[in-house]
C-alpha positions as CSV (number, residue, x, y, z in Angstrom):
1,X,29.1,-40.3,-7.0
2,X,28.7,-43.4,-4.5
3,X,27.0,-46.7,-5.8
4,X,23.9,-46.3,-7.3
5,X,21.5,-48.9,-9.2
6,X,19.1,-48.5,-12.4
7,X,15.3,-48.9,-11.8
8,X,12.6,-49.6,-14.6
9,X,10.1,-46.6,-15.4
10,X,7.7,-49.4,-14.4
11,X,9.1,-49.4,-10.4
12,X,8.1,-45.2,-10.7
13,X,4.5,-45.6,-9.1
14,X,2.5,-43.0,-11.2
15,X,4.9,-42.4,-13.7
16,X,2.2,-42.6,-16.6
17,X,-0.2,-40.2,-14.8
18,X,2.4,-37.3,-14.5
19,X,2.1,-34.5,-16.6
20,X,5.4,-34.9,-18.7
21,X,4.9,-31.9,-20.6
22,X,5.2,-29.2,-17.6
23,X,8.1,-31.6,-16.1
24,X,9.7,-31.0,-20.3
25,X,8.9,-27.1,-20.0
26,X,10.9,-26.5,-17.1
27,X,14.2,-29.1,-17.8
28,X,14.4,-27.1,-20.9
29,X,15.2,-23.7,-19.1
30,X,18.3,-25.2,-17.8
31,X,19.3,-28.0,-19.9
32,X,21.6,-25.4,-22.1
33,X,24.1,-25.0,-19.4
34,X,24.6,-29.0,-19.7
35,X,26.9,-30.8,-21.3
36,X,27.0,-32.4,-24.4
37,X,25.5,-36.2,-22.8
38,X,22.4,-34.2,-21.5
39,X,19.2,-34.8,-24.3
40,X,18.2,-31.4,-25.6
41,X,14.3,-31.5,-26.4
42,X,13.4,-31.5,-30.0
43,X,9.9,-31.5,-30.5
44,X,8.9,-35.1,-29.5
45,X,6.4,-36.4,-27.0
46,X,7.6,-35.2,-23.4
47,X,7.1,-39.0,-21.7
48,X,8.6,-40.7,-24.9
49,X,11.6,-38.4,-24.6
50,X,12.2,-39.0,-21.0
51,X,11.6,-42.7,-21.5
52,X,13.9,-42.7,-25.0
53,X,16.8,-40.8,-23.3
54,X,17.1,-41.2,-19.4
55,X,17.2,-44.1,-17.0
56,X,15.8,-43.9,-13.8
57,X,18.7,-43.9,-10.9
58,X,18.3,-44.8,-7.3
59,X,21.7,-42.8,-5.4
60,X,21.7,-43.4,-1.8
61,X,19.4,-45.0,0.1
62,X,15.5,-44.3,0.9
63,X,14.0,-42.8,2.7
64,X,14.8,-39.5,1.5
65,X,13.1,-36.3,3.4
66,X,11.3,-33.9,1.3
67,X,10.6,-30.3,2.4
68,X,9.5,-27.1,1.1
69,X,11.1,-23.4,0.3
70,X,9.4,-20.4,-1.6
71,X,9.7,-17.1,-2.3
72,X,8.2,-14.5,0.8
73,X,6.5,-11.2,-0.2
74,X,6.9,-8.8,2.7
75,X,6.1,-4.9,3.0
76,X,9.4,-2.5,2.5
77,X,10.9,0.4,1.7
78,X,13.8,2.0,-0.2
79,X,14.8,4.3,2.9
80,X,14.5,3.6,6.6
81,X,11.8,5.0,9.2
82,X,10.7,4.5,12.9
83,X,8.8,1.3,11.5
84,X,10.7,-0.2,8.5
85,X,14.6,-0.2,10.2
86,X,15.7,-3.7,9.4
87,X,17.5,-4.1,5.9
88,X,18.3,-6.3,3.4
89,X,22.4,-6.6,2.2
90,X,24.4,-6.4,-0.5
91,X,27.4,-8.5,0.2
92,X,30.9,-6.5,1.5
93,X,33.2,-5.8,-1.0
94,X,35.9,-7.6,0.5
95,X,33.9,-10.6,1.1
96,X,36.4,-13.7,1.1
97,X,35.6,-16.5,-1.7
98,X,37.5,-19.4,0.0
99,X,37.1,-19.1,3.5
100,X,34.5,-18.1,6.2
101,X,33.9,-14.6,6.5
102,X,31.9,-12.9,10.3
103,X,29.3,-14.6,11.9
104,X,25.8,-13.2,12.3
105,X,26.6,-12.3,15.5
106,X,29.7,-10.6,14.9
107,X,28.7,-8.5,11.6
108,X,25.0,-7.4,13.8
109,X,28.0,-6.1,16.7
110,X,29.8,-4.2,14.6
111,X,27.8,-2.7,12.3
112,X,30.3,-4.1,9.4
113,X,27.6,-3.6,6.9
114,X,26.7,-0.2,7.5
115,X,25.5,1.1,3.7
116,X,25.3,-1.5,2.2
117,X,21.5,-1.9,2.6
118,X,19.6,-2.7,-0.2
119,X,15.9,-2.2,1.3
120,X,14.4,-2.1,4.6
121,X,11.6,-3.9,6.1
122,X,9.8,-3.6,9.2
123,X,10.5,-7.0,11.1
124,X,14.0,-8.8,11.5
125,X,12.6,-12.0,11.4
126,X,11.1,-11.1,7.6
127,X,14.6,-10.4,7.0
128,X,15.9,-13.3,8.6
129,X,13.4,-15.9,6.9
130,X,14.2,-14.3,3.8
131,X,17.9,-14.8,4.3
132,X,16.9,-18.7,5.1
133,X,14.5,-18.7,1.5
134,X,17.3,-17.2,-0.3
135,X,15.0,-14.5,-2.6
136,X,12.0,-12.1,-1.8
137,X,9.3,-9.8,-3.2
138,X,9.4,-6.5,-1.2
139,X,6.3,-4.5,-1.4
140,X,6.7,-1.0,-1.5
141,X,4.1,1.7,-0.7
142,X,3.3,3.0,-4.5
143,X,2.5,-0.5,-5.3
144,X,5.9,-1.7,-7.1
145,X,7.4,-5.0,-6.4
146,X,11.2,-5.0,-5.9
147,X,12.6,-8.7,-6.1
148,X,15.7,-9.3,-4.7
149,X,18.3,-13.2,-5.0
150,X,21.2,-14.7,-3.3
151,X,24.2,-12.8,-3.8
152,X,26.7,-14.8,-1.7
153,X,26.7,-15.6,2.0
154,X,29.5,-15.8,4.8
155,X,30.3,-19.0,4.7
156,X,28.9,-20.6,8.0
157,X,26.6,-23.2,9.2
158,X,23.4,-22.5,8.9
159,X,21.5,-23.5,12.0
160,X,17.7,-23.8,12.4
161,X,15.9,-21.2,14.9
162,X,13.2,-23.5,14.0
163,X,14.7,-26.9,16.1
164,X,16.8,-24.5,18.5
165,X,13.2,-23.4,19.6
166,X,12.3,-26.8,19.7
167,X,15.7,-27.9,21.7
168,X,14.5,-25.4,24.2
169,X,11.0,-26.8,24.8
170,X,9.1,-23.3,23.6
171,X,7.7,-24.8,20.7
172,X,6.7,-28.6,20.3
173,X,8.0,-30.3,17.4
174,X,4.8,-31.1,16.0
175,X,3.6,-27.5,16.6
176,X,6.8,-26.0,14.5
177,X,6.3,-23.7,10.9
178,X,7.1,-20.6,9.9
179,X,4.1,-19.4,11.6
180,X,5.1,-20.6,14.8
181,X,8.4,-18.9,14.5
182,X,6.2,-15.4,13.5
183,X,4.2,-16.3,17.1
184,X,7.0,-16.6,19.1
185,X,8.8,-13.9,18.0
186,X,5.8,-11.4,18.1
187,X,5.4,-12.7,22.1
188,X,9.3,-12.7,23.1
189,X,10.0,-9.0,20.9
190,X,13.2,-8.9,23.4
191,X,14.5,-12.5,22.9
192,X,14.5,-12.2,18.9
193,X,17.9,-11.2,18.8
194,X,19.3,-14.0,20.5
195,X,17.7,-16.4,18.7
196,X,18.5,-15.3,15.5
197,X,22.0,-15.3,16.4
198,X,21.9,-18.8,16.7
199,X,22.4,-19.1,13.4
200,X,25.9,-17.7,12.4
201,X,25.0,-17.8,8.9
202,X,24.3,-14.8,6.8
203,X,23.1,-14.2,3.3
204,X,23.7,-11.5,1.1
205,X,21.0,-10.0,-1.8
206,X,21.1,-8.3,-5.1
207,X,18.6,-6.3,-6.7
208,X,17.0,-8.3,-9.9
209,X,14.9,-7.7,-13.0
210,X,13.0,-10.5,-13.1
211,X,8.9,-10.5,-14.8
212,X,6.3,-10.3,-12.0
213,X,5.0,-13.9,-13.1
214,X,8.4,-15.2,-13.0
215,X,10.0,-17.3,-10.2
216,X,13.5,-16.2,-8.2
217,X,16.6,-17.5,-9.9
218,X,17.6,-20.7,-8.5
219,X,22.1,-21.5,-8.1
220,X,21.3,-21.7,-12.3
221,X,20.9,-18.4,-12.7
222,X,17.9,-19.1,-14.4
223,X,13.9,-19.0,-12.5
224,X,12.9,-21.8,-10.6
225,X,9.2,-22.9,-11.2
226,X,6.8,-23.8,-8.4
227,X,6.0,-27.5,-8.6
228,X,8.7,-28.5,-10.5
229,X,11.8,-27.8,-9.4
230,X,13.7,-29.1,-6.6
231,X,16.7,-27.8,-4.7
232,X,19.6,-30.9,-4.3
233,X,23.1,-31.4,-2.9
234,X,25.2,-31.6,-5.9
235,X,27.4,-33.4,-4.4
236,X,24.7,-36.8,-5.5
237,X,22.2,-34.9,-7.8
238,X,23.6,-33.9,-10.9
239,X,22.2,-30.0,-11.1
240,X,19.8,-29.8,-14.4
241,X,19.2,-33.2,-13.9
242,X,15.4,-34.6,-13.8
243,X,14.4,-35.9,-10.5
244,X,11.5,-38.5,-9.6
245,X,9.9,-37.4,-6.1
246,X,7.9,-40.0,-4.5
247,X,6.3,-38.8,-0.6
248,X,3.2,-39.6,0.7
249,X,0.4,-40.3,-1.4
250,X,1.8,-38.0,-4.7
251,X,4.7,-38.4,-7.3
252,X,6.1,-36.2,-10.4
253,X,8.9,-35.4,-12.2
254,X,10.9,-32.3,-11.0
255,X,14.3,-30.3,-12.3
256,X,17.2,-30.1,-10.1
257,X,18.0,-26.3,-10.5
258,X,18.7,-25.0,-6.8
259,X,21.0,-26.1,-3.9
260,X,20.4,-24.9,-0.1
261,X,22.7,-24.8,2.8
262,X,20.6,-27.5,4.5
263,X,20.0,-29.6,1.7
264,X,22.5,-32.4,2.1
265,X,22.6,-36.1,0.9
266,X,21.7,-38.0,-1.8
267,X,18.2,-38.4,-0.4
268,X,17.5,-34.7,0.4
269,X,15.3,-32.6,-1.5
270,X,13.4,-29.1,-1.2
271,X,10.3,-28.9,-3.1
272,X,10.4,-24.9,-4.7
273,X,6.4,-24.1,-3.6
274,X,6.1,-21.1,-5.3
275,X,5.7,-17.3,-4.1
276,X,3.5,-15.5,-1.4
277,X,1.7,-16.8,2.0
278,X,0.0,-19.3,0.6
279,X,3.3,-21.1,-0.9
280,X,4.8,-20.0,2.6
281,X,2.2,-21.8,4.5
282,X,2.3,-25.3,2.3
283,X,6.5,-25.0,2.6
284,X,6.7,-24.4,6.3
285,X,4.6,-27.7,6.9
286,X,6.1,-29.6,4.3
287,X,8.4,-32.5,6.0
288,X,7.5,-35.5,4.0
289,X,9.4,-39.1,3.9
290,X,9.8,-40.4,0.1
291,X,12.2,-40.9,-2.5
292,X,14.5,-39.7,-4.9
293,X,15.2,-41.3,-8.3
294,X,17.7,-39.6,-10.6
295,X,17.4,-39.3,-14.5
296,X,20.9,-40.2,-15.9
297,X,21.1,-39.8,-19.3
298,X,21.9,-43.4,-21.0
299,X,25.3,-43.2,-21.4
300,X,25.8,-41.8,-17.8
301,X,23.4,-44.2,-15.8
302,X,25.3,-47.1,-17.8
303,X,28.3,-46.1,-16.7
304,X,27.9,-45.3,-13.0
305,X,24.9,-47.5,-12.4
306,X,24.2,-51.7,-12.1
């Protein structure tokens, strides 16, 4: 971990308004798959147990950029038709754990996953977007909500359709969300492909049994909660680990408990905004300068940390 330095809970600028308790509730889904230095709740005030057991850490160097993911809900079906025709996947049996597998490009060319679909949906940008999200609610007909997580991917870059619409001058960089995306796409129906190939990453699903209230799992394996939990390269921020966010006017406490191809620095952060349009709207405009402050246990910030 590169050089880092402690801060006082008194340099956290709202610390004492945040609500400790809901910041407690979700570092205790996750703080079992921690080792022995992590603090396991017992019962005590949420602030004081923060305050008693962790040190606040600065790693890297502010400004950090904040943005936003959450979980789509898009229309489906469990077998293909004239309208829904673009699927989900399961990943390919022989999917390589230490190396790059097919690009985008070259996987949509050769059919390679040809049954292996999962689900079908009616637009390949839902299924790309859900791809970049990493988890989804698909809607089916009857009523019943099928959710489906990350189940691997092929091990390339991800590239943003996002800036390369931007790098082409169809969309203006202030102008750019998820809902611009959905505009452009819906006007240029014959360009889609292309630009979806841009990216040569792909991401594979599996089918999960998760509560309707429930989040989607985050790299944990256990459910990420909206508000509070924060995807992090954990290559700086120790996963499980309580994070201070600081951008614009607001501040809390958050739970490192996802990762994200994009997400990389010890200054990047992606805010989980829950699940739906509404948490889709609020993550697609979310670029926000701030900073992150990592909660070391004692022994830990001591060690690593001036």
């Amino acid at each position: 971990m590169r050089a880092a330095r402690r801060l006082a809970f008194s340099r956290l600028a709202g610390w004492a308004e945040d609500d400790h308790a809901a910041a407690l509730a979700t570092y205790a889904l996750t703080v079992d798959l921690l080792g022995p230095d992590w603090p396991r709740p017992e019962g005590d005030d949420a602030r004081a147990f923060f305050e008693r057991h962790f040190r606040p850490v600065l790693i890297g160097t502010p400004p950090a950029l904040l943005t936003g993911y959450y979980e789509p809900e898009v229309a489906g079906t469990e077998a293909p038709d004239d309208i829904f025709r673009h699927p989900l996947y399961a990943p390919p049996p022989d999917l390589p754990a230490d190396r790059p597998w097919l690009s985008r490009a070259e996987i949509e060319a050769g059919n390679l996953l040809a049954g292996r679909e999962l689900v079908w949906l009616d637009s390949p940008v839902e299924a790309f977007l859900a791809q970049v999200q990493g988890s989804v609610r698909v809607r089916l007909a009857d009523g019943r909500v099928r959710r489906f997580g990350f189940a691997g991917k092929n091990g390339q870059d991800y590239r943003s359709i996002g800036a390369e619409l931007v790098r082409r001058g169809e969309i203006a960089a202030a102008e750019m969300s998820a809902g611009a995306i959905r505009d452009w796409c819906a006007r240029h129906p014959g360009r889609v492909a292309d630009l979806l190939r841009h990216s040569p990453s792909f991401v594979f699903f599996r089918a999960l049994d998760l509560p309707e209230g429930s989040g989607p799992l985050g790299c944990m394996g256990r459910p990420v909660t909206a508000g509070r939990s924060l995807a992090v390269d954990p290559d700086h921020v120790p996963l499980g680990a309580p994070v201070w966010v600081e951008g614009d006017a607001s501040a809390s406490l958050m739970i490192a408990q996802d990762t994200g191809s994009a997400i990389k620095g010890a200054e990047r952060g992606d805010l989980f905004c829950g699940s739906g349009a509404e948490a889709g709207e609020r993550a697609g405009k979310m670029r926000i300068s701030g900073r992150l402050v990592t909660f070391l246990p004692v022994s830990l910030a001591e060690g690593i940390a001036r």
